[in-house]
C-alpha positions as CSV (number, residue, x, y, z in Angstrom):
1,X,-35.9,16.1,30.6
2,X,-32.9,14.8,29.2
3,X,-32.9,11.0,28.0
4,X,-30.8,8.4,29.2
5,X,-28.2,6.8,27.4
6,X,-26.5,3.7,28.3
7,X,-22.7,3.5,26.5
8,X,-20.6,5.9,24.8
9,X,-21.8,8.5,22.9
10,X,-20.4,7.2,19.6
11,X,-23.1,4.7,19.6
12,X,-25.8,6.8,18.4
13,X,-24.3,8.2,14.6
14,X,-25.0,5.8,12.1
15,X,-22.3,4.5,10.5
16,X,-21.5,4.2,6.9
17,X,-20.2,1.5,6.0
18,X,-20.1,1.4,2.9
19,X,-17.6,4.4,2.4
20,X,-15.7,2.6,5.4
21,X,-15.0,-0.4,3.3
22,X,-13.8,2.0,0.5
23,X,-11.6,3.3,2.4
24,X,-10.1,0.4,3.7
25,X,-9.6,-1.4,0.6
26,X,-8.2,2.0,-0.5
27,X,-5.8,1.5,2.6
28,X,-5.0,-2.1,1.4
29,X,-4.3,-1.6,-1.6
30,X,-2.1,1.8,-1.1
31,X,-0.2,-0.5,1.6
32,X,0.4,-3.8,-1.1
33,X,1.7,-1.5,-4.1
34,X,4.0,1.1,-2.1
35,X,5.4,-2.2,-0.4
36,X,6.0,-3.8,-3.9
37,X,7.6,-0.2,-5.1
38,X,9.8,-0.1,-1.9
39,X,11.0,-3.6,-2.2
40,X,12.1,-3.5,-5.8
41,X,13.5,0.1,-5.7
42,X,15.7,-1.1,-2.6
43,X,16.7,-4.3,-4.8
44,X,17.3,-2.2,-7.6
45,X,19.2,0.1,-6.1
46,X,21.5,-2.2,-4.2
47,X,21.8,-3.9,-7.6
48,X,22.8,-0.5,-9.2
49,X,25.5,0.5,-6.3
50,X,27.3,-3.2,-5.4
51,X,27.7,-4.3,-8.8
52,X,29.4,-3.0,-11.8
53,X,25.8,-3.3,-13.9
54,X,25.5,0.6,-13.6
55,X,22.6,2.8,-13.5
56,X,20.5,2.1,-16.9
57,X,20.7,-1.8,-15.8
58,X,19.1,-0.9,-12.3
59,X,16.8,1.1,-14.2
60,X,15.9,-2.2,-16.1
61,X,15.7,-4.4,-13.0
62,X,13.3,-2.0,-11.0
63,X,10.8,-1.6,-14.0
64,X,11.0,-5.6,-14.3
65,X,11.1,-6.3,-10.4
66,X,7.8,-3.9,-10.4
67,X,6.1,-5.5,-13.4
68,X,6.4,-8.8,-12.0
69,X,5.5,-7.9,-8.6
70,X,2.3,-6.6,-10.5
71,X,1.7,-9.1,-12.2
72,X,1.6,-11.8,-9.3
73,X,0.1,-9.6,-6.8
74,X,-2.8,-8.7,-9.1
């Protein structure tokens, strides 16, 4: 005979856990840096098209928006 199982059926695997929690700080950190690269290539480019500064000055900005990001969200 078949045994009887209380719950869902997910509940017998084991889980890993360990590559779980890789994975999520994986996901954390993927989520932190593309948000610090979206933020200061938006800022750069605004700065680049409403201003007169010109490309090669928003190209300046968005490498010193992104190194200070890094540098306080490390």
């Amino acid at each position: 005979m078949s045994e009887e199982k209380s719950g869902p059926l997910e509940m017998g695997a084991e889980m890993d856990y360990a590559e779980h929690e890789k994975t999520y700080s994986f996901f954390l950190g993927a989520a932190k840096w593309g948000t610090l690269f979206c933020v200061a290539l938006l800022i750069a480019m605004a700065f680049g098209f409403f201003t007169t500064a010109g490309f090669f000055s928003a190209t300046v900005l968005f490498i010193l928006l992104c190194a200070g990001g890094f540098y306080l969200m490390k």
